[in-house]
Legacy VTK file of the C-alpha trace (Angstrom):
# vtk DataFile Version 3.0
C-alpha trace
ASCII
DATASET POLYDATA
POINTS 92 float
45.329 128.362 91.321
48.939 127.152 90.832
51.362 129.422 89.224
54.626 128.005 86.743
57.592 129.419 87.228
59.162 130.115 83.369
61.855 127.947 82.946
64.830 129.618 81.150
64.955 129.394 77.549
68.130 130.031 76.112
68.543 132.924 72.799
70.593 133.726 70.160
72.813 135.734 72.318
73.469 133.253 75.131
74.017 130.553 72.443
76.776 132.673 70.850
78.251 133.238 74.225
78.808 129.987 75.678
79.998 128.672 71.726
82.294 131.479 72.395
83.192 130.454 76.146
83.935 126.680 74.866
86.168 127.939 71.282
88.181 130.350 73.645
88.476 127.043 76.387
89.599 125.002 73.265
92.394 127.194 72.220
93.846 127.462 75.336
93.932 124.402 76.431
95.748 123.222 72.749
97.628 125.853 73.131
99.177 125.502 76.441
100.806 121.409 75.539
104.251 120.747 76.178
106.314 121.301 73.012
107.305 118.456 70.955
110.327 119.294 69.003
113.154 116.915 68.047
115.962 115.804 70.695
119.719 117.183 69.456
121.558 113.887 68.075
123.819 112.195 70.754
126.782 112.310 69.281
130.211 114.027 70.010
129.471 117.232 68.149
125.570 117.992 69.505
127.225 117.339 72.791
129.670 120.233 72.992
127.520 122.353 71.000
126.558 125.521 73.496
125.728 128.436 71.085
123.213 129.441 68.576
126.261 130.708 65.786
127.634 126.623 66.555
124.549 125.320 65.270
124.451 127.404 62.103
127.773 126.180 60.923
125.400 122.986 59.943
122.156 124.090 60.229
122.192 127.427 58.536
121.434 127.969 54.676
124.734 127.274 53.365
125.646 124.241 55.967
125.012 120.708 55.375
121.483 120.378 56.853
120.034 123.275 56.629
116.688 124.238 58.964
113.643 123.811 56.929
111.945 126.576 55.457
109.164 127.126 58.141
111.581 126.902 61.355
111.344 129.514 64.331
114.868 132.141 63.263
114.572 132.182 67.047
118.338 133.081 68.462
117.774 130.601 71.592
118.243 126.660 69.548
118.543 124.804 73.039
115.236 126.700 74.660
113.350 124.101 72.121
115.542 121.199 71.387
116.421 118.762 74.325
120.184 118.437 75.049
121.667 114.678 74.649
122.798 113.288 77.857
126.172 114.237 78.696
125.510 117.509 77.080
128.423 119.787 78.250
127.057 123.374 78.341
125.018 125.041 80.853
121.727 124.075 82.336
118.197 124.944 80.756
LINES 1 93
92 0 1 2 3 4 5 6 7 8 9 10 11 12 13 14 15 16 17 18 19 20 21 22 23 24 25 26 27 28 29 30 31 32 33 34 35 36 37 38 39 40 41 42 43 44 45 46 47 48 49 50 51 52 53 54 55 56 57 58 59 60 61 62 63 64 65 66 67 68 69 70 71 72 73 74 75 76 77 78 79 80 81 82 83 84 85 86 87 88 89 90 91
């Protein structure tokens, strides 16, 4: 007489888990893609620019293009936005 070895059936429970394994996979791997913000202009005054309170003068509530409601009030402006070549203030 030849026996059958049970073959694994999967359950509720390991179902859950690996739909868990593959959301938590998901989000970290969307969340870990380069940044894609906007490039400072190249032009004379995004060139010399080299402080947060220089960007404000424009880009603050009162300037003349002011950040958009749902920007970052992060204090760092050049950790996200790429410097224009020539760009005369301190490496990243």
């Amino acid at each position: 007489m030849q026996h059958k070895p049970n073959r694994w059936q999967p359950g509720k429970r390991d179902i859950l888990f690996l739909a868990l394994v593959v959301t938590v996979i998901t989000v970290l791997t969307l969340g870990s893609t380069e940044r894609k913000t906007k490039p400072l202009p190249d032009d004379k005054v995004h060139r010399t620019t080299t402080s947060r309170a220089a960007c404000m003068r424009c880009h603050g509530p009162d300037g003349v293009r002011p950040q958009p409601p749902r920007h970052t009030k992060d204090d760092q402006c050049l950790l996200c936005h790429q410097q224009p070549k020539g760009w005369v203030g301190s490496a990243r």
